[in-house]
Steps between C-alpha positions, in 0.01 A plus 500: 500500500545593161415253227552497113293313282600482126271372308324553102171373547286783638240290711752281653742815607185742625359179685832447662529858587176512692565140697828679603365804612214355686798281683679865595760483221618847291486319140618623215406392179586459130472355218858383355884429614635847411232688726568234760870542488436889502320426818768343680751699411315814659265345766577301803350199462470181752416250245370441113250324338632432121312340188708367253361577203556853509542719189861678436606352827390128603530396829780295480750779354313725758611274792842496396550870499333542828723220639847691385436763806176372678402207735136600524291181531326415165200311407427372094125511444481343136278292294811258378515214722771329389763382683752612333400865545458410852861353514601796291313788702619373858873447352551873428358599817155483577369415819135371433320379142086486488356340176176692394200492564612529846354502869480861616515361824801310430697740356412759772646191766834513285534888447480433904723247526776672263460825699544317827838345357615843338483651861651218757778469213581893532461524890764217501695697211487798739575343873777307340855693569649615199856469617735332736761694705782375703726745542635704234372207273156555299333305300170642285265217422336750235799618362676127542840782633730391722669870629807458742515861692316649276675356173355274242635120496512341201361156538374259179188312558595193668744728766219688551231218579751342700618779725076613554448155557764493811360842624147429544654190679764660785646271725394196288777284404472348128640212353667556176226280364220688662570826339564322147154438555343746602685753214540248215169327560646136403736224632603349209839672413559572894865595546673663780697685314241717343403617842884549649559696140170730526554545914851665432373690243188631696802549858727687201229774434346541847764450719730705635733225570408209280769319683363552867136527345240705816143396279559149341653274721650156423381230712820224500348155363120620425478818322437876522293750725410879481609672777312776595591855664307775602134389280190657354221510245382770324 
């Protein structure tokens, strides 16, 4: 496992090195944000350890660049302990927050923990199907695509939810007001209508037929199932 550590003070940063390498870990160390961000940018690393008060790069504006392209668990080591720089820190995206002076012990326990997390949370990343197939129908989780035989559908947002909500669910039938929830999140301006209106819609762009629909079927006097064909995931 490959670790960064970013921090200014020279005794803190070689003694963290040589805890970390004793524990197994390839550590690579330096002394400010723009070396750290260097780092990342050409290393692959499994998580960071970031002081704050860094010069020409603290570790909050570091964390923010690493978190436009990079979900790599990190861990603020700093001597603020305020809670607003905690509050701040974890709201832009990091993952752990030790106030020095600091439990070597206790921060090797959380570099363990993080790690642990970073890995079950790609294994499930990778085992989970990235898209749907019934038919000539496709729809690309990563992409959030719907292709009909090969062609791109254009869906908004809410006809997309909607329609990859009824095709992880096959065979289910739906009540109007069960898919309002489940796409709009809320039950407080529930309407009918705004299903019927986004259904047709959704049966005008994937169907062949939107009059004799073959994937979403209408259920007389309860609501709407996805019928599925020949099925897969990929």
């Amino acid at each position: 496992m490959n670790i960064l550590v970013a921090e200014d003070e020279k005794d803190i940063r070689n003694l963290l090195k040589l805890n970390l390498q004793e524990e197994g870990y390839c550590v690579f160390a330096v002394k400010d944000g723009i070396e750290a961000l260097k780092v990342i940018q050409n290393e692959s690393i499994d998580l960071a350890i970031l002081d704050v008060m860094m010069p020409y790069l603290d570790g909050f504006n570091l964390l923010r660049k690493i978190r436009e392209n990079n979900t790599l668990p990190v861990i603020f080591l700093t001597a603020r302990g305020d809670d607003m720089d905690k509050v701040l820190g974890l709201g832009i995206g990091a993952d752990d927050y030790l106030v020095k002076p600091f439990s070597m012990a206790e921060l090797l326990a959380r570099i363990s923990a993080q790690l642990r997390r970073s890995q079950e949370y790609s294994s499930i990343k990778q085992e989970a199907p990235s898209q749907i197939v019934y038919d000539s129908l496709v729809l690309d989780k990563n992409s959030c695509c719907i292709y009909r035989e090969g062609r791109l559908l254009e869906l908004n947002a809410k006809e997309y939810k909607l329609l990859k909500f009824l095709m992880e669910n096959p065979e289910r039938v739906f009540t109007k007001k069960q898919l309002y929830l489940a796409v709009w999140d809320e039950d407080v301006y529930y309407d009918d209508n705004t299903i019927m209106v986004h259904i047709s819609h959704i049966r005008n762009k994937i169907e062949t037929d939107p009059k004799n629909p073959e994937y979403i079927k209408t259920i007389r006097g309860i609501g709407y199932r996805f019928h599925k064909h020949d099925t897969g995931e990929l």
